[in-house]
N, C-alpha and C positions, 0 to 999 in steps of 0.2 A: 483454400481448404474449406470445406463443407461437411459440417459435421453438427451431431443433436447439440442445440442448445441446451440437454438437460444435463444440470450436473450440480453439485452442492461448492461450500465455501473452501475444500480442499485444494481446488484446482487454483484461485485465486488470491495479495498480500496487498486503500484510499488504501494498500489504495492500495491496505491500501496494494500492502501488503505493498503481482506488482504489491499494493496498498489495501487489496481487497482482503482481509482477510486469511490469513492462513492458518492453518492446525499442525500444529506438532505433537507429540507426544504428550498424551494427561499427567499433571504430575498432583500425587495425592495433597491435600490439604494439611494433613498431616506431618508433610516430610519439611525439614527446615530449609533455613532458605537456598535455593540452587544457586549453585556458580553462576557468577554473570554473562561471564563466555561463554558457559554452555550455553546457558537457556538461549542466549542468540545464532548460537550457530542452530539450535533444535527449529525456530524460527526460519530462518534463512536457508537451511539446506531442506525444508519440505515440499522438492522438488513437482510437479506436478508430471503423473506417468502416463495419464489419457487426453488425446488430443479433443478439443473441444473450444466451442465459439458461442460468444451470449451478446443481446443484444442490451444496450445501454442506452442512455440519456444523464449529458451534463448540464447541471440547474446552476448557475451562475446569477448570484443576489447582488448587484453593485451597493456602492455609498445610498445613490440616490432611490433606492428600490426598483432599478429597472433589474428585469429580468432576461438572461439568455439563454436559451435552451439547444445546446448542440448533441445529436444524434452520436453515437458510434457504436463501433464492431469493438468488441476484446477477444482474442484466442491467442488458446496454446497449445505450440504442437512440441511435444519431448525427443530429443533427440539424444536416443537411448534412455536408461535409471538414470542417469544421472546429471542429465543436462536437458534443458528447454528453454524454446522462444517464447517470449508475452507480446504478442501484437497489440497494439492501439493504434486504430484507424477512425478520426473523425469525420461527419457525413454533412459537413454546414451546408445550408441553402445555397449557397453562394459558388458551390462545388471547390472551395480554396478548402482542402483536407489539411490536416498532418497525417503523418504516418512513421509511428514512435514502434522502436523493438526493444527489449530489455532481454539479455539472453544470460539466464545465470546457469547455474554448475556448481557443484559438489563443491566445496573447500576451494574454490577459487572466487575472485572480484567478479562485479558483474561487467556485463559488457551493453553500451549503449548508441543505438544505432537511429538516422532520422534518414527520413527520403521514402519513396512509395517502393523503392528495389529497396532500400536497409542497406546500402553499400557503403553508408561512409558513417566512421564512426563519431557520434558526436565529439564538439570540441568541448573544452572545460567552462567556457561561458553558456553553452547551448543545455548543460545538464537542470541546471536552474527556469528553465524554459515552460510556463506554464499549459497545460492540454485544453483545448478549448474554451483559452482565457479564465479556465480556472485558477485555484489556489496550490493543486494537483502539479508535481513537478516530475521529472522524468526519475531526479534521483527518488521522491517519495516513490512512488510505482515501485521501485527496485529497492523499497526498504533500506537503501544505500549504508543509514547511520548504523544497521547490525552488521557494517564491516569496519566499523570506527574502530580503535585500538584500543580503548577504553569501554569495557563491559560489567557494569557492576547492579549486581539486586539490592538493592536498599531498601524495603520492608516490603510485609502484606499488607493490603487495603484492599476495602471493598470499593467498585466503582460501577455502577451501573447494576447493583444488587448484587454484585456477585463477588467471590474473594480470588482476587490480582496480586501475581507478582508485581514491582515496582522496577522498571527495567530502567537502570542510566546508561544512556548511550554518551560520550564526550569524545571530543580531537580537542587539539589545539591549532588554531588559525587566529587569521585575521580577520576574518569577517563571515558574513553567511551564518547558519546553523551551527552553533557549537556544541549542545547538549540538548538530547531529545528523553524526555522521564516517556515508559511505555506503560503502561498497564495490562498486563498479559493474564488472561486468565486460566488460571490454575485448573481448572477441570478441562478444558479444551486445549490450552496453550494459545487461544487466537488473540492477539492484539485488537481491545476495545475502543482503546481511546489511547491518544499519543500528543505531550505539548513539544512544541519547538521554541528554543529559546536562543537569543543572539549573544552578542557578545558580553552587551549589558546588563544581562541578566535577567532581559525580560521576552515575555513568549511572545511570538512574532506570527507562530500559526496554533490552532490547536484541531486534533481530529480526535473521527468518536464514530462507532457503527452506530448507524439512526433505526436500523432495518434488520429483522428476523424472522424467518418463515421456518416453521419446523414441516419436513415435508419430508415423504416415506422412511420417519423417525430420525432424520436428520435436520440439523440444522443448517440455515442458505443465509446469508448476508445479500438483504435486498435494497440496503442504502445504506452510504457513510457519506461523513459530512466533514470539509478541510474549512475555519472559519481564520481567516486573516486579520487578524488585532487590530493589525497597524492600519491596515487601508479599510476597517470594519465591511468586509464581504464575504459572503458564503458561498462555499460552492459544493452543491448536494449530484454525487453520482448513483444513479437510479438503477437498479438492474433489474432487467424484462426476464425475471424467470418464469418457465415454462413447467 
């Protein structure tokens, strides 16, 4: 698919949306607090309806300050209103690619695909699978935690200057990500910043948009950043907009 790389932060969920950002419906400042479920399916179903490709770069900080910088493609092509593919294709020196699909849909789970055809669907260990040795995983891309079963707003705050719902995403398991707090903000509906917390109670990742270009009176997410607690590294995805 070959298509303008220009287009704003609608098309993409760190990631993230995937994680990139997404926009849903504004919701006044004024109005009290929304439903938990809604506001995540308002998130989660803002399908992307124009097909489109942008170029990127992942900045990958280790413990020791070495730096890795891997190249890639993101696009999305919609198949039909209410369903679309999110490609991630990375472009290492080395020519050893991944090649990750996230294919979501209206009121359904998502669906998660690896291989350069996308034929086989990942298995439940490969979804935790980070993108060019980032912090970035296939379920963050796919906003995964706003199909948790547990959906709850638990106050306003402001974050990043500006005034955020407080989004608790929760499961119950055994391990992994158990509860992710979002901060959504209220004039846009886009997800600012989002912590991940384990079983223990303590956050294991946290993300945040680093990056904002206002451009023909729109707003574009030109970086977000996933910083990993545990293993102290960051990893900053760069978008070459046009």
């Amino acid at each position: 698919m070959i298509v303008s790389a220009k287009m704003t932060s609608r098309h993409f969920i760190l990631p993230l949306l995937g994680f990139i950002l997404l926009w849903s419906h504004p919701v006044r400042s004024a109005d009290p607090l929304p439903d938990g479920q809604e506001l995540a399916r308002s998130i989660r179903d803002a399908i992307p309806t124009e097909s489109a490709s942008l170029e990127a770069t992942m900045e990958v900080t280790l413990r020791d300050r070495k730096r890795i910088k891997t190249p890639l493609t993101i696009q999305t092509k919609p198949l039909g209103q209410a369903e679309c593919l999110m490609t991630y294709e990375t472009k290492p020196s080395d020519g050893n690619g991944e090649y990750w699909v996230v294919q979501r849909a209206l009121a359904k789970r998502n669906e998660y695909r690896i291989g350069k055809e996308a034929k086989r669907l990942a298995k439940a260990e490969e979804l935790e699978t980070s993108l060019a040795n980032s912090s970035f995983t296939l379920t963050d891309l796919g906003l995964e935690f706003l199909h948790w079963p547990k959906q709850k707003t638990i106050r306003k705050q402001r974050r990043k200057s500006r005034s955020c719902h407080v989004l608790e995403s929760s499961r119950s398991d055994s391990e992994g990500t158990l509860r992710v707090l979002s901060w959504v903000d209220i004039k846009s509906g886009g997800i600012l910043a989002a912590d991940f917390y384990s079983a223990d109670g303590k956050v294991r990742k946290r993300f945040s948009v680093k990056g904002l270009t206002k451009k023909d009176g729109q707003w574009q997410v030109d970086e977000m950043e996933m910083r990993d607690v545990a293993e102290r590294t960051r990893s900053r995805l760069r978008l070459h907009l046009k």
